[in-house]
N, C-alpha and C positions, 0 to 999 in steps of 0.2 A: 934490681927491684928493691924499696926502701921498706922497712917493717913495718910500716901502715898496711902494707899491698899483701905479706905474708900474715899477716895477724889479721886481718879480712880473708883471707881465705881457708885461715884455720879456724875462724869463727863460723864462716858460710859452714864447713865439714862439722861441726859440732851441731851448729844450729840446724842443718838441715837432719843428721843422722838423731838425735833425740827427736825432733818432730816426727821423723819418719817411725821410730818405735812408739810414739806416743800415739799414734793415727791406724797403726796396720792391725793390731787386736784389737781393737773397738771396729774397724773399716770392714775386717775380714768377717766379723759375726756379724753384724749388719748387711754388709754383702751377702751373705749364707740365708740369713732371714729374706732380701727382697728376693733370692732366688729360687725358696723353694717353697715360701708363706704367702697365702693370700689373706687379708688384715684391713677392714675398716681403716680409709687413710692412705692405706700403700701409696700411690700415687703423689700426695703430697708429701709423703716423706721420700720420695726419691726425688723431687721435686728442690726441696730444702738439700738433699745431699750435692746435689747439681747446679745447689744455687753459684756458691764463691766462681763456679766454671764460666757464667756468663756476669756477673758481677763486673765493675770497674775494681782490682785489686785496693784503687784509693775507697772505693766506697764500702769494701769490707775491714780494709783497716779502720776507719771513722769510727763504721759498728763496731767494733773492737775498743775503740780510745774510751766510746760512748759508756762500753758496758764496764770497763774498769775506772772510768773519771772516779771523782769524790762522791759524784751524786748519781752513777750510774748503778745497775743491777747487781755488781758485784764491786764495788766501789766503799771506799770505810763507810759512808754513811748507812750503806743497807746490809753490811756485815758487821758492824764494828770494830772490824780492825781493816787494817791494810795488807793487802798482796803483795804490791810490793813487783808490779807485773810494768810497770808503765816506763819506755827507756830504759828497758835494760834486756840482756840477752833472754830471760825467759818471754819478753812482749817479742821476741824475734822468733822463737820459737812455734810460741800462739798463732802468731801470724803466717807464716810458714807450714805449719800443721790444717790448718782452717785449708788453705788455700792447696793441698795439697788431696786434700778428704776425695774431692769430688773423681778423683784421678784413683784412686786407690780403691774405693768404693766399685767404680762404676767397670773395671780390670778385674777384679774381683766377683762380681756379682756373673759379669760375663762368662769366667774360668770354671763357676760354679753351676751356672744353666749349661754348660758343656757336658758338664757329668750326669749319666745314667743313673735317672732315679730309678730306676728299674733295680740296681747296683745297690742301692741303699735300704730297696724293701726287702732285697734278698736278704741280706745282713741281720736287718732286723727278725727277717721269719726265722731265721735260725738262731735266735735268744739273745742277739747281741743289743742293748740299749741305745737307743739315740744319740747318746754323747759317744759311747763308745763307737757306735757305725762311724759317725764325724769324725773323730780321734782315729782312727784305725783305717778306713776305705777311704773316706770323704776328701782329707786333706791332702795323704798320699798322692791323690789322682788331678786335684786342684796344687799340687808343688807348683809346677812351674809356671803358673799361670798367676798364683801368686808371688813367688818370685818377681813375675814381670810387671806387678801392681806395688810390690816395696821399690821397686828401683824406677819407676816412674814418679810416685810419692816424690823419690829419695830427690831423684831430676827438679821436678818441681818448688820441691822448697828449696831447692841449690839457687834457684834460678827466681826466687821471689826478691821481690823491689817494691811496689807499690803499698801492700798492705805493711809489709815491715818496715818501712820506713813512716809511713806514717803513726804508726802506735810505738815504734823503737826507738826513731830518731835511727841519724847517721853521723853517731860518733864514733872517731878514728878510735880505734884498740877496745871497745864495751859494746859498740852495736850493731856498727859499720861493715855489715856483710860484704861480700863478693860482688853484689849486682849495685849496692850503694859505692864501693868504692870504684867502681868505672865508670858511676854519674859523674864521682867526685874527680879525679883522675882527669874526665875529658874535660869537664867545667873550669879548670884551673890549667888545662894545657897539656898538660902530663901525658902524652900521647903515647909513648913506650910504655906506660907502667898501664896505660888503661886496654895498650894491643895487647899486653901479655896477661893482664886478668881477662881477656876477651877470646884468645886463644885458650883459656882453660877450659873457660864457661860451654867453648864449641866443641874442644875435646868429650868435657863431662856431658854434654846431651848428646852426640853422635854418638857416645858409645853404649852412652841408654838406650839410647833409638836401637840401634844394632843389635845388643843384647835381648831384648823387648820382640822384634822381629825373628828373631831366632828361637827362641821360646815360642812364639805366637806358632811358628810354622812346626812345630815339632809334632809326632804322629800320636794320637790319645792313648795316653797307656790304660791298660786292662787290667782290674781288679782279679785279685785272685780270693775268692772266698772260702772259707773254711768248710768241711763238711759237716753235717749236724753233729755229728760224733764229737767233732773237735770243738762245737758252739760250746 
């Protein structure tokens, strides 16, 4: 394999591992909110979470090229300066992270309507604060169900092509992911280097998947509360 094909999949493991920290504490509190908050709107904002899910991936990168162009939302013209985001590995990330929400979110929101609010008003009757229940009961008992919504994320943006290539380009050694270098690979013949970025990619999701179903099946664990003494 030539060092096009390893410096694509050392970028894919970059570009996907920053997307995926950049998605899971923004994904996780919003998950937490659709799960336990009823809110003027709720619906359309799960709505919008779920969107990039049924989206064409090209037609979310667009929105993306749109909202960074020169004359777009976040574009020099209406910030006055420049990001600095367009073709290059952080537009892979954007991209990648965007496309990854709706997977992260909606794994999350699930793990969290699992947990006994019942769990949480105890917490609280016994003087503990809201952040602190969350911090303390909440997340403990939501671990591995979040666990299984980072490493879906993580799958996800490993495995993005459409939207990152349209707002990153696929240049060899700057932006040229894992999923872009087996377009590029088979388009030009390269059959060996695109079986072996092909053989990773099925490694890297079967053993999400695997992971993901293992977790999924595991038995609810039970909170153990303080007694008032100890609140």
């Amino acid at each position: 394999m030539d060092d096009n094909a390893l410096t694509a999949l050392r970028l894919s493991l970059q570009v996907a591992s920053t997307a995926t920290l950049l998605v899971l504490i923004p994904g996780v509190m919003l998950a937490y909110l659709l799960a336990r908050f009823e809110f003027r709107g709720k619906s359309l904002v799960s709505a919008l979470v779920g969107l990039p899910l049924v989206l064409p991936p090209t037609a979310v990168g667009y929105l993306l090229l749109e909202a960074f162009s020169m004359q777009g939302m976040l574009g020099r013209e209406a910030l006055g300066f420049d990001l600095d985001v367009l073709l290059t590995w952080k537009a892979a990330v954007l991209a990648s992270a965007v496309m990854s929400v709706p997977l992260v979110v909606r794994t999350a929101r699930v793990t969290f309507e699992g947990v006994d609010p019942r769990l949480e008003m105890m917490a609280r009757t016994l003087g503990h604060g809201r952040l602190a229940t969350f911090a303390r009961y909440t997340l403990p008992l939501a671990s591995k169900g979040l666990l299984a919504a980072a490493i879906l994320g993580f799958t996800r943006a490993i495995g993005e092509f459409g939207a990152t290539v349209t707002i990153a380009g696929n240049i060899p050694g700057r932006t040229q992911t894992l999923a872009s270098a087996i377009f590029s690979a088979q388009q030009v013949g390269n059959d060996r280097e695109a079986y072996f970025l092909l053989a990773v990619s099925l490694s890297v999701g079967l053993s999400a998947i695997l992971v993901s179903e293992h977790l999924a099946r595991r038995r609810p664990l039970r909170a153990s509360l303080p007694s008032p003494g100890a609140a």
